[in-house]
RODO-2510 file (C-alpha; in nm, 4 decimals, decimal comma):
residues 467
     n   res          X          Y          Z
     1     x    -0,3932    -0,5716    -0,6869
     2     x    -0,3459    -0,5244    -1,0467
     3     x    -0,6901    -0,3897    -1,1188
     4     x    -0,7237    -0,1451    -1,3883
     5     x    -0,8009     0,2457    -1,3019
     6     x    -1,0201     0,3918    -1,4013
     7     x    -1,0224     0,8196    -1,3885
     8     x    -1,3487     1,0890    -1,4404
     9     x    -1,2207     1,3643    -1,5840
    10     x    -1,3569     1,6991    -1,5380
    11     x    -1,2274     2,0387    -1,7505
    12     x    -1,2214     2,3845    -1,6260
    13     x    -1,4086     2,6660    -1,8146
    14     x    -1,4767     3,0252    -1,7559
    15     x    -1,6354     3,2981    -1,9400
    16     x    -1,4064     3,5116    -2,0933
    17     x    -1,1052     3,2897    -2,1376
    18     x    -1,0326     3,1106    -2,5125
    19     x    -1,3082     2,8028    -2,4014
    20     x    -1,2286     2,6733    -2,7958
    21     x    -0,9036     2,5336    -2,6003
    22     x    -1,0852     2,2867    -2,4012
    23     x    -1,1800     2,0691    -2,6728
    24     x    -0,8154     1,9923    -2,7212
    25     x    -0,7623     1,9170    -2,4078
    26     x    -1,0146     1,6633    -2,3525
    27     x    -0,8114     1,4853    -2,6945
    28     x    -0,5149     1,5555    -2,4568
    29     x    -0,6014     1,4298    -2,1387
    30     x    -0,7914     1,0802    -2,2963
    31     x    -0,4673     1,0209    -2,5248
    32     x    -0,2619     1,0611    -2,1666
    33     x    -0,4795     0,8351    -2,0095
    34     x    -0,5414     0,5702    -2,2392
    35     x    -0,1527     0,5340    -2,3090
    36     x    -0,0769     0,4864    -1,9768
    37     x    -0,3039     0,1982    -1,9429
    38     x    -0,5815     0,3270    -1,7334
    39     x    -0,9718     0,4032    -1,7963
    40     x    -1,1573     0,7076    -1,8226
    41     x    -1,5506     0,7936    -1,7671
    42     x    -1,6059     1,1872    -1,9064
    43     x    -1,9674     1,3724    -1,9265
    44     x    -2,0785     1,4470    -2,2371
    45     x    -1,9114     1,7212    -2,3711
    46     x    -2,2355     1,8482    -2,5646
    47     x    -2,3955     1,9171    -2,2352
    48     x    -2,2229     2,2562    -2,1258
    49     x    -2,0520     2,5060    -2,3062
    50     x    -1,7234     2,3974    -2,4771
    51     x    -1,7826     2,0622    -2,2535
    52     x    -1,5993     2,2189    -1,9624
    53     x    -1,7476     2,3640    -1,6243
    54     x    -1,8041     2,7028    -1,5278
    55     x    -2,1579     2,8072    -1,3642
    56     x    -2,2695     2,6788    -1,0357
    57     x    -2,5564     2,4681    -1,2738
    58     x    -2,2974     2,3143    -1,4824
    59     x    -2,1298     2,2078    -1,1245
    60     x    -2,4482     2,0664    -0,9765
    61     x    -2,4720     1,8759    -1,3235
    62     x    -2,1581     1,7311    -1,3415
    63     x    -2,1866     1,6561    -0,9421
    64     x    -2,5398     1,4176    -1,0352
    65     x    -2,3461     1,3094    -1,3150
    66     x    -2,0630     1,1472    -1,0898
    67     x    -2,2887     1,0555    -0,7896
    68     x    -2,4783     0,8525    -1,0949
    69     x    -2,1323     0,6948    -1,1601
    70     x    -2,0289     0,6210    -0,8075
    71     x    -1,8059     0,3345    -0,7807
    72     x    -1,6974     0,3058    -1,1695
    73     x    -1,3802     0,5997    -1,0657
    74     x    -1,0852     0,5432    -0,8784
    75     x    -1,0083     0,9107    -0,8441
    76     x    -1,1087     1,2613    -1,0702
    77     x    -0,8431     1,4288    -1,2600
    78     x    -0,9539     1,8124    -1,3014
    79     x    -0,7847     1,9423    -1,6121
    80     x    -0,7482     2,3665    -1,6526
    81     x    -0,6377     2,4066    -1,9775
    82     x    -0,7483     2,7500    -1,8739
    83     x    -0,8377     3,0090    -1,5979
    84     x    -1,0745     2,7888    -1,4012
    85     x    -1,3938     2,9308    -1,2754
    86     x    -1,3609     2,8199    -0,9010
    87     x    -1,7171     2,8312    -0,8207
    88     x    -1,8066     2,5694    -1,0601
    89     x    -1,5180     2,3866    -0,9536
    90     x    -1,6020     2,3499    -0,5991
    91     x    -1,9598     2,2806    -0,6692
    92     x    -1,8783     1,9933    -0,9414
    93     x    -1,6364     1,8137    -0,7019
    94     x    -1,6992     1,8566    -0,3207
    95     x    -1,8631     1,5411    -0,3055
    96     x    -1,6401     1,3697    -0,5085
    97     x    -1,5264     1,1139    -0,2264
    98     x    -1,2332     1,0070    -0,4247
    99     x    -0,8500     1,1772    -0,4795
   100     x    -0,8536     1,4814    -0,6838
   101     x    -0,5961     1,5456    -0,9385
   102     x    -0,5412     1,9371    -0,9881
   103     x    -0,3667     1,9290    -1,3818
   104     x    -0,3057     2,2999    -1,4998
   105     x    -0,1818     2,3832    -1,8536
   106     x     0,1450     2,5934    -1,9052
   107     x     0,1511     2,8622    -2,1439
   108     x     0,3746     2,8562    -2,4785
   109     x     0,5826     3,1133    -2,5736
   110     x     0,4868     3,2285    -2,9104
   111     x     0,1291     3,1260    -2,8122
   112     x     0,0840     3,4417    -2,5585
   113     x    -0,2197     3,6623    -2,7622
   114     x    -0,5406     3,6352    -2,6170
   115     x    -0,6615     3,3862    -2,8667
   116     x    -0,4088     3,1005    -2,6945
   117     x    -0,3214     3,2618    -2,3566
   118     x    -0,4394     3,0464    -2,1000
   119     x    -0,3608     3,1875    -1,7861
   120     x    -0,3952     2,8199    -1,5554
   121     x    -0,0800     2,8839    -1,4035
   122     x    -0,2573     3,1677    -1,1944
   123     x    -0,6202     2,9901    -1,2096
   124     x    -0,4790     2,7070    -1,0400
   125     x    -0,4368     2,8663    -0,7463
   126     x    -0,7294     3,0135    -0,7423
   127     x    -0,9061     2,6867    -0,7282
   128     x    -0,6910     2,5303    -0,4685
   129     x    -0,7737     2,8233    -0,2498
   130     x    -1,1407     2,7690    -0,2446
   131     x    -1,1078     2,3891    -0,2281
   132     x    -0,8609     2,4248     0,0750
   133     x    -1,1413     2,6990     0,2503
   134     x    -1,4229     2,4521     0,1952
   135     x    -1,2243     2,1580     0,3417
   136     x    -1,2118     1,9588     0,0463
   137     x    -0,8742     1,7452     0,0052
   138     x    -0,7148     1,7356    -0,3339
   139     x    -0,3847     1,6422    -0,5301
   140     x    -0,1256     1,8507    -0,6422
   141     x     0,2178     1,7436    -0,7877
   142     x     0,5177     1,8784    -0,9302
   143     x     0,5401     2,0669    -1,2102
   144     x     0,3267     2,3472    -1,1121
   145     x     0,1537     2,3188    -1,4704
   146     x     0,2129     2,0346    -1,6953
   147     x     0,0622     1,9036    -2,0819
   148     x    -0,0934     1,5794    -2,0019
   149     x     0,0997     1,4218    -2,3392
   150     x     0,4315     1,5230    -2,1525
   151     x     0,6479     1,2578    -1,9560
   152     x     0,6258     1,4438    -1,6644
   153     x     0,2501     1,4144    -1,6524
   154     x     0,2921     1,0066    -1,7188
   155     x     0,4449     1,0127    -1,3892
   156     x     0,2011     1,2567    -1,2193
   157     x    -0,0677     0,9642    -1,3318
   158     x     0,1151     0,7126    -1,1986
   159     x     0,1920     0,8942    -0,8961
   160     x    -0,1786     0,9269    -0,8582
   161     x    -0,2830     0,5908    -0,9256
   162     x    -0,0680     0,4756    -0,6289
   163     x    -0,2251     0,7636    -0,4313
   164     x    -0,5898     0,6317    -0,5377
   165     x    -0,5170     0,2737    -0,4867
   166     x    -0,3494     0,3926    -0,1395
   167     x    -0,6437     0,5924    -0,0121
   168     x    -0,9279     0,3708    -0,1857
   169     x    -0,7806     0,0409     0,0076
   170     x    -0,7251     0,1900     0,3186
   171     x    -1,0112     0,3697     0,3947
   172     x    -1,2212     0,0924     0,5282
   173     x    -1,0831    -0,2724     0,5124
   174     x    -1,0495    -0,5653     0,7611
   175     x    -0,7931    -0,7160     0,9148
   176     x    -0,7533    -1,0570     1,0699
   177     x    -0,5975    -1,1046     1,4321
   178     x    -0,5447    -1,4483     1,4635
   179     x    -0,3996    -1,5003     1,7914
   180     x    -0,3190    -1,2835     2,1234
   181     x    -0,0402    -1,0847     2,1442
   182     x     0,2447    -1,2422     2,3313
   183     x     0,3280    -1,1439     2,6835
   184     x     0,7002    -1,0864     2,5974
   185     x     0,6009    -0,8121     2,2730
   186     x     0,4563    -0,5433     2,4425
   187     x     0,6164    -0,3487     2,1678
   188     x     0,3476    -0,4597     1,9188
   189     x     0,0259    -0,3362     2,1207
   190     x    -0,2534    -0,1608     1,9356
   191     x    -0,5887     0,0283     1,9965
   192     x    -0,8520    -0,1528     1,8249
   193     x    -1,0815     0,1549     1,8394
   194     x    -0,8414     0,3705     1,6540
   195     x    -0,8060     0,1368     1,4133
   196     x    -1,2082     0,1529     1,3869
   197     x    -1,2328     0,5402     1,3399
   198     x    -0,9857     0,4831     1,0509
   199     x    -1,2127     0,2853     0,9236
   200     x    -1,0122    -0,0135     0,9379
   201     x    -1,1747    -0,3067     1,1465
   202     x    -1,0584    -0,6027     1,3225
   203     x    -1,1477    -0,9282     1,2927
   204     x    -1,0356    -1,1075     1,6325
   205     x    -0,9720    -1,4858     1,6354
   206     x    -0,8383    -1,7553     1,9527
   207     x    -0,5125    -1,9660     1,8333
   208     x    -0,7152    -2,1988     2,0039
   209     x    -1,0157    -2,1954     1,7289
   210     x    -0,7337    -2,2673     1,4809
   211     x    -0,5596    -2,5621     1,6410
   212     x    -0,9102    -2,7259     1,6828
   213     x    -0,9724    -2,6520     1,2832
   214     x    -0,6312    -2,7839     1,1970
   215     x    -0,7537    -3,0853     1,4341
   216     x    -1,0468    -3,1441     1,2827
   217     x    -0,9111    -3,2077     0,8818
   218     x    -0,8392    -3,5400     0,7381
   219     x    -0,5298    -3,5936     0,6156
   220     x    -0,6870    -3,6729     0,2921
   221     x    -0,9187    -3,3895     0,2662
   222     x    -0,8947    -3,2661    -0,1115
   223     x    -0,8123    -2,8942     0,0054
   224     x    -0,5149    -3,0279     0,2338
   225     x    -0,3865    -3,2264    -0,0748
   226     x    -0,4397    -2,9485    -0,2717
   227     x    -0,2982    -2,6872    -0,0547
   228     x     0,0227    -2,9199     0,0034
   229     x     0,0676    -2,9971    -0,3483
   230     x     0,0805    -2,6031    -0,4104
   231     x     0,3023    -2,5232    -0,1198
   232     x     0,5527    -2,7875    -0,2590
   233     x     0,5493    -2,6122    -0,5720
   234     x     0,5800    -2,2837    -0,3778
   235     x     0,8827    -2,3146    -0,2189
   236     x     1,1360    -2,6204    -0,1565
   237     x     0,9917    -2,9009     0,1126
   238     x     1,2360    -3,1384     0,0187
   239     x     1,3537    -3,1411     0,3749
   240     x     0,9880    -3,1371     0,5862
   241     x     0,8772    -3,4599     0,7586
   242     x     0,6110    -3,5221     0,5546
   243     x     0,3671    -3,5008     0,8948
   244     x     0,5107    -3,1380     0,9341
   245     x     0,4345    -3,0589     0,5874
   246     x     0,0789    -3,2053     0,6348
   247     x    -0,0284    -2,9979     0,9024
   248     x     0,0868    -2,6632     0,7186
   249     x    -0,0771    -2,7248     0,4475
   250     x    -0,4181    -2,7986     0,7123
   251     x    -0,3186    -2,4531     0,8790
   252     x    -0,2928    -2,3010     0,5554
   253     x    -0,6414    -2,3832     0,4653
   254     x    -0,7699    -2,2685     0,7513
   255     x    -0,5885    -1,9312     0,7016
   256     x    -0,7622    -1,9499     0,4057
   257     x    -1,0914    -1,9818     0,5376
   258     x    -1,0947    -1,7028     0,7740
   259     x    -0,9907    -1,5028     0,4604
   260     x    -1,2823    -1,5902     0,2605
   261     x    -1,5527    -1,5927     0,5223
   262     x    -1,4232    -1,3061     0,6943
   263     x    -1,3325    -1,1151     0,3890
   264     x    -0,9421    -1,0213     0,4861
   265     x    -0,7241    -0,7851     0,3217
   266     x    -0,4936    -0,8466     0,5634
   267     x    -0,3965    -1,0357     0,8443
   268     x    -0,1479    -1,0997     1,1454
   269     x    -0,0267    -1,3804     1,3487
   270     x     0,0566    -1,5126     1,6571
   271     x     0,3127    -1,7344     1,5225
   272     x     0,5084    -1,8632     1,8619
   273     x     0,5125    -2,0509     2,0537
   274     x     0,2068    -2,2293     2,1212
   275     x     0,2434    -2,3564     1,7315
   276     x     0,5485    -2,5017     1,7945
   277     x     0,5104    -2,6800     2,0871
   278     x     0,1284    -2,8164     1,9966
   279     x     0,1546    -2,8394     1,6261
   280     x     0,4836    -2,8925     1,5691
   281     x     0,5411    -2,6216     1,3172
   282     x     0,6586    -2,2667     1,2701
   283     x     0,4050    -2,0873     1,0144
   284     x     0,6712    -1,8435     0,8551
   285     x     0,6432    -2,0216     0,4959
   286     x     0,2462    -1,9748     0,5409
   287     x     0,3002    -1,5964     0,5829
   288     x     0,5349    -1,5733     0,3046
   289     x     0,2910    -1,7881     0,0412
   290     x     0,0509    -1,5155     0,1827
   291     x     0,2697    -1,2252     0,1284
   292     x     0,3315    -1,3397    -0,2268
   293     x    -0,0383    -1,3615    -0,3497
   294     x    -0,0878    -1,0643    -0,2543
   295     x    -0,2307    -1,0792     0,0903
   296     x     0,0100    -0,8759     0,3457
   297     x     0,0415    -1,0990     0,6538
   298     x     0,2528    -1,0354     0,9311
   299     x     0,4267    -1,2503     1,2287
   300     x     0,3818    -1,1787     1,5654
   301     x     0,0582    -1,0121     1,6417
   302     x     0,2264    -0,6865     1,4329
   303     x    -0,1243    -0,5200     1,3199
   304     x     0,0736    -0,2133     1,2833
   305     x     0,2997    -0,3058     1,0268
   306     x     0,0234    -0,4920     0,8637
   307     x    -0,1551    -0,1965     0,7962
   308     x     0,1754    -0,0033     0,6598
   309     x     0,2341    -0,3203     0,4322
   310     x    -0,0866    -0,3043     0,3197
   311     x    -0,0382    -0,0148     0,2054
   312     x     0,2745    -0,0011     0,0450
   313     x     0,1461    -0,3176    -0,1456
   314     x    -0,1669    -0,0747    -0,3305
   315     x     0,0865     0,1591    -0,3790
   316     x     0,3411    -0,0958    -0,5897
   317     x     0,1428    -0,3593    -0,6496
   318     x     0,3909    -0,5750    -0,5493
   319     x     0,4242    -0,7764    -0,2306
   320     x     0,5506    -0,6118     0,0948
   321     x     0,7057    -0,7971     0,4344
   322     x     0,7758    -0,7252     0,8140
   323     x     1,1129    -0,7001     0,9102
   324     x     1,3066    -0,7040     1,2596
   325     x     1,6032    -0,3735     1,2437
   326     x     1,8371    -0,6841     1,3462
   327     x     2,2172    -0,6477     1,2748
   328     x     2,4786    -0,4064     1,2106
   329     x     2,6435    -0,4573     0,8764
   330     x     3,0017    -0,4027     0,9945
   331     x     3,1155    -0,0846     1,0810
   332     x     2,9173     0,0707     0,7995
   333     x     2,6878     0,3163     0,9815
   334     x     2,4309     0,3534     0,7018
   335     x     2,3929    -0,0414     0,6242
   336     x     2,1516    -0,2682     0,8206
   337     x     2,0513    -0,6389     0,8405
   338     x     1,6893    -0,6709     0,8042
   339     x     1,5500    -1,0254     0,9175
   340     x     1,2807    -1,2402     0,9498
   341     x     1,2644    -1,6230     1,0258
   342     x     1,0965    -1,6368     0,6942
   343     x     0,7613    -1,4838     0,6444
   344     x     0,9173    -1,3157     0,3240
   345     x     0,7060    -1,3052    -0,0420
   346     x     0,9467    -1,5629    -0,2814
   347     x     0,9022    -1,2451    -0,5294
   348     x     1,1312    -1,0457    -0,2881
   349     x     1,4389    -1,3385    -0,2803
   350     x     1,7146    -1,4031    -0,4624
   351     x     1,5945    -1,7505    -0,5655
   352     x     1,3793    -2,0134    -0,4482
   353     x     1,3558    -2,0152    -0,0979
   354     x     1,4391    -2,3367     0,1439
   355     x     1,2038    -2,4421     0,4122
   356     x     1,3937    -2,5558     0,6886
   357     x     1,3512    -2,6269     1,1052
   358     x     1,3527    -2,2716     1,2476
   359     x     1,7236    -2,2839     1,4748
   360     x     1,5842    -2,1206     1,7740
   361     x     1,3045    -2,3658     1,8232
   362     x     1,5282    -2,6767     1,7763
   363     x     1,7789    -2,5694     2,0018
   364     x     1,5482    -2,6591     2,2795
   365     x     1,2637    -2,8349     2,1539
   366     x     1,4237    -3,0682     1,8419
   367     x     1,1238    -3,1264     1,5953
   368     x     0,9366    -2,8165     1,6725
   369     x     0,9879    -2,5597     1,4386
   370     x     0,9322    -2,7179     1,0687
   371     x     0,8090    -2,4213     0,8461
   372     x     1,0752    -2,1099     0,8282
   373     x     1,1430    -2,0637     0,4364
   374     x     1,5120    -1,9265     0,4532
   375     x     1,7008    -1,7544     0,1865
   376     x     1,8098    -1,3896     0,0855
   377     x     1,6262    -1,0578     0,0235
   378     x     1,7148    -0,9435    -0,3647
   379     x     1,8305    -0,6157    -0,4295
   380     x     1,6027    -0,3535    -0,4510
   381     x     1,4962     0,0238    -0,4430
   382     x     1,2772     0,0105    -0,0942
   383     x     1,0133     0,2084     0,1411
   384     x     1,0748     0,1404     0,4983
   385     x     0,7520     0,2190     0,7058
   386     x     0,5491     0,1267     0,9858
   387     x     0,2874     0,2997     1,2187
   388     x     0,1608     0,3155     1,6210
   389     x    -0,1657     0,3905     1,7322
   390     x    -0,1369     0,6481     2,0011
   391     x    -0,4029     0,9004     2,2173
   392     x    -0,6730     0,7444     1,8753
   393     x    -0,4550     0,8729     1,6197
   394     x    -0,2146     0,6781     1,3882
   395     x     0,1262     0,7567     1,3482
   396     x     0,2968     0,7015     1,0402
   397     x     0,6836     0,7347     0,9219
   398     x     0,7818     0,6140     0,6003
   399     x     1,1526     0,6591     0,4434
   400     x     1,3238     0,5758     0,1069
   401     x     1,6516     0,3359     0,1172
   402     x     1,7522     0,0429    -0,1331
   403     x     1,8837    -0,3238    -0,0164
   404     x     2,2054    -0,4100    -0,1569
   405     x     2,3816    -0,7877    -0,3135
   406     x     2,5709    -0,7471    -0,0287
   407     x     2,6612    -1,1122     0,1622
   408     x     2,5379    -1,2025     0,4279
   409     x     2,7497    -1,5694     0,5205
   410     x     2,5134    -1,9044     0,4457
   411     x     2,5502    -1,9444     0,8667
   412     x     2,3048    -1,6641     0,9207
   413     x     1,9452    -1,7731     0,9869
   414     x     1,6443    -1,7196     0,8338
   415     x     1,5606    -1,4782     0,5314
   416     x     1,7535    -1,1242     0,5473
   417     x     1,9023    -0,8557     0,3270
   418     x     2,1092    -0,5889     0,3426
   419     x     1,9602    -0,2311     0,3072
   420     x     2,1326     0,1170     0,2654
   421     x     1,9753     0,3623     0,4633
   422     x     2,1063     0,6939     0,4115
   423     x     2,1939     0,8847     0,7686
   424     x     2,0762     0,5718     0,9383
   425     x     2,1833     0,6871     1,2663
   426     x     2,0120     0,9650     1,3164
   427     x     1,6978     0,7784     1,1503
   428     x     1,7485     0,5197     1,4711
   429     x     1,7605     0,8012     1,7292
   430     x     1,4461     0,9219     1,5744
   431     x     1,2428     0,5847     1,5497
   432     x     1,3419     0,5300     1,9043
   433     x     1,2547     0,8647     2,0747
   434     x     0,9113     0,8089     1,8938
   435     x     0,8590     0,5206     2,0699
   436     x     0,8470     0,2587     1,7513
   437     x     0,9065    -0,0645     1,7484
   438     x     1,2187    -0,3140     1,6623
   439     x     1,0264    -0,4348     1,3343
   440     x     0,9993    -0,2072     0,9961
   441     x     0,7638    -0,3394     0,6566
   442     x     0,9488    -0,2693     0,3365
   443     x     0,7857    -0,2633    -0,0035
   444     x     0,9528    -0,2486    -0,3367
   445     x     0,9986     0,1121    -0,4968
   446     x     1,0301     0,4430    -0,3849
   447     x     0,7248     0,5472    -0,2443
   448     x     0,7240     0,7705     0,0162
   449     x     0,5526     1,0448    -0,1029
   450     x     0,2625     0,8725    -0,2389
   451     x     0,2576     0,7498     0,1552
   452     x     0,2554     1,0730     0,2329
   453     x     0,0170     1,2557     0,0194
   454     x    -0,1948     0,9655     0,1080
   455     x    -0,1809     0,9749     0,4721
   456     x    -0,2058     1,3172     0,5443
   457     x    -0,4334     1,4412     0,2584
   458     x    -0,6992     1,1481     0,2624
   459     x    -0,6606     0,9693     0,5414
   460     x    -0,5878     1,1577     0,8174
   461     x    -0,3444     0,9646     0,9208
   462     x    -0,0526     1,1855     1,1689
   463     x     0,3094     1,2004     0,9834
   464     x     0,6607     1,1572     1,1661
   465     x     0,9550     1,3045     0,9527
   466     x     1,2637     1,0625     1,0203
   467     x     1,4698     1,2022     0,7156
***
C-alpha cells in the first residue's frame, strides 16, 4: 500500500472535429494528474496527428506502444476533449488489461462555433457503445463530461485509483490458510477452486507445522528478541507472563515466515483452540500487528472476509478488520456492536490497545488465553463487506455506515465499536436470507462504489444489493 500510480493517457481525435484542442488537453490532463500526486506515461505526441488517436494505424501504434510499457501503468485514462473516433479507440485499448477511465470534455457556452465546439458529450457514447459490443470493460463516473483541472475530476482520479489498486491487487494474489477450519464454524466454509478461477490462490498450512516451528526457536533467537521487543512497543504487554509473551513473539515470526516464503498478501487463522490449550496463547494481538502493517489477517479460518478486507485495504490504503455482528446497542434499531477478541489494526482504536488474558478462555482453562489486545474501535466513516463462494462464483455485498464515540462500559470484552447502519434491519433480513455469515470486515471510508465498479466491471465478481 501506498505505492504511487502511475496513469497512460491516451486522447481522442477524429477527422473533422477542431484536433488543435487536443494539445490543450494533454497540458490539462498532465497538470490534473501531477497535482493529485500520481504518475503519467503518454506517447509521443509528434507521432500522430495533433498527438491524439483516430485511424485504426494510430490504434495499433499506440496498442505496441503500451504492450512495450506493460507493467509501468496502473490503469489508462482516455481523454475526449472531442468527438472520439471509436474505431481507433477500440483498437488502441482492447488489450489494455488494466481499468479504463472514459474522461469526456463539456462544452462552454460562449465557446459553441465550430472552431471550439467539441461535441464529447455525444462522442462519449459512441465509444462506450463499441467498447461494451467488443466486451471490453471500462470506467465511467459521474459527471457525464468533466475538465480534468475541475474538483470534480480530482475525485473521479481518486475514485479510479482505488478502482485500479482494487482490481490490480485482486486479480491474482495468495492467501495463507494456516489452520483447518473448526468443526463448530461451518459458517466460514469456502471453495478453494473458486477462489482459483478468481485468480486468487491458496496457500494451505497444518496448525500442527506451526506449533512444531514455534517449538523449534530458542528463546534467544535474535528474530524472537527482535520480534518481542517490537510487539512491546506495539501495543501494551505490561500484563503478559513474560513466557506468554515469548512464545507470541516465536509465533509471530513464524507468521512471518510463511509470509515471506510463501509470498502472502493475506492470510487467515485458525486461532482456537488448539493454541490455547498447547501454546498457551490466544494470537488476536498477532492478527492485529498484522492488520496494522498492512497485511489483512483474519481469525477463525474466515478466507472470505480476508479477501473483502483485502480489498477494502487497496481501496483506502488503510488497514481493514473482521468483525462478529455481536450486540444490539439498546433499543436503537440502526446501531450495532461490532466485536472481536482483538485482532483489530491499533490505527483503528481509540488509543493504545491493552493485551490482556482473553475471558472466555480463562473461565475454564486459567492461563490459556494470553494475547487478546482489548480496547475501542475510533470513530469513523466505514464500508461493511464480506463475500461467499457459492455454485464457483463469489458473492459480494458491500454497504456504507460510520461507527460512532458511543460507550460501550469498560466490562465489555475485547475490542468493539459502535456503528450506525442506516435501515439496519432490513440490511439483517437481507444478509441472512443470503445465507452470510455472523462476521462483517470494515475498512475506513466510504467505499462502496469503488467495490462495486470493481467487482462487477473487472473482476467478475457477483453483487448482492443490501441497501
Amino acid at each position: 500500500m501506498g505505492k504511487k500510480m502511475t496513469f497512460a493517457l491516451a486522447f481522442a481525435n477524429r477527422g473533422f472535429m477542431p484536433g488543435e484542442l487536443i494539445y490543450g488537453a494533454r497540458e490539462d490532463m498532465i497538470k490534473a494528474v501531477t497535482d493529485a500526486g500520481y504518475d503519467y506515461i503518454a506517447m509521443d505526441a509528434e507521432l500522430t496527428r495533433y498527438g491524439g488517436i483516430e485511424t485504426r494505424d494510430e490504434g495499433l501504434m499506440y496498442a505496441k506502444w503500451l504492450k512495450e510499457h506493460e507493467g509501468q501503468f496502473d490503469g489508462v485514462i482516455f481523454s475526449m476533449p472531442i468527438f472520439a473516433d471509436e474505431n481507433g479507440a477500440i483498437t488502441a485499448l482492447q488489450d489494455a488489461g488494466v481499468p479504463i477511465l472514459m474522461q469526456a470534455y463539456p462544452d462552454e457556452i460562449g465557446k459553441m462555433d465550430f472552431k471550439h465546439r467539441r461535441d464529447a458529450f455525444c462522442g462519449k457514447f459512441s465509444v462506450t457503445d463499441v467498447f461494451t459490443q467488443y466486451g471490453v470493460p471500462f470506467t465511467v463516473l459521474k459527471p457525464h463530461v468533466v475538465h480534468p483541472l475541475s474538483k470534480a475530476f480530482e475525485q473521479n482520479l481518486r475514485d479510479f485509483a482505488a478502482i485500479c489498486r482494487v482490481v490490480n491487487g485482486m486479480k491474482r494474489f495468495n492467501v495463507g490458510c494456516i489452520g483447518a477450519r473448526t468443526t463448530a464454524f461451518k459458517t466460514v466454509r469456502f471453495d478453494e477452486i473458486t477462489l482459483q478461477k478468481y485468480g486468487i490462490n491458496v496457500e494451505s498450512f497444518d496448525l500442527s507445522e506451526l506449533v512444531y516451528k514455534v517449538g523449534k526457536l530458542a528463546d534467544d533467537d535474535e528474530k524472537v528478541v527482535a520480534k518481542m521487543a517490537y510487539l512491546e512497543k506495539y501495543t501494551d504487554f505490561t500484563r503478559v507472563p513474560e513466557k506468554n509473551k515469548l512464545t507470541l513473539s516465536k509465533i509471530s515470526v513464524v507468521i512471518d515466515e510463511y509470509i515471506e516464503e510463501y509470498h502472502l498478501d493475506a492470510l487467515t487463522l485458525r486461532c482456537w483452540n488448539e493454541m490455547e490449550t498447547i501454546l498457551r496463547v490466544c494470537p488476536c494481538v498477532l492478527l492485529s500487528e498484522l492488520n496494522d502493517r498492512g497485511i489483512p489477517a483474519s481469525c477463525e479460518i474466515d478466507m472470505c472476509s480476508a479477501l473483502t478486507m483485502r480489498a477494502m485495504a487497496l481501496a483506502s490504503e488503510q488497514p481493514t478488520a473482521v468483525l462478529d455482528w455481536n450486540n444490539n446497542y439498546g433499543e436503537d434499531e440502526n446501531k450495532v456492536i461490532l466485536f472481536h477478541c482483538g485482532p483489530v489494526a491499533q490505527q483503528l482504536m481509540t488509543g493504545r490497545g491493552t493485551v490482556t488474558e482473553h475471558k472466555m478462555f480463562a473461565k475454564g482453562d486459567p492461563g490459556s488465553g494470553w494475547g487478546t489486545n482489548e480496547g475501542r474501535i475510533r470513530a469513523f466513516p466505514t464500508t461493511i463487506a464480506n463475500c461467499q463462494t457459492k455454485d464457483g462464483k463469489i458473492i459480494v455485498y458491500a454497504s456504507e455506515a460510520k461507527f460512532t464515540d458511543d460507550p460501550i462500559e469498560d466490562g465489555y470484552f475485547g475490542c468493539a465499536g459502535v456503528c450506525e447502519v442506516p435501515n439496519m434491519q432490513d440490511k439483517m433480513i437481507k444478509l441472512a436470507r443470503g445465507g452470510f455469515k455472523h462476521h462483517t470486515s470494515v475498512g475506513v471510508g466510504h467505499m462502496k462504489e469503488i467495490l462495486h465498479e470493481a467487482f462487477t466491471t473487472y473482476l467478475g465478481y457477483e453483487w448482492v444489493d443490501i441497501d
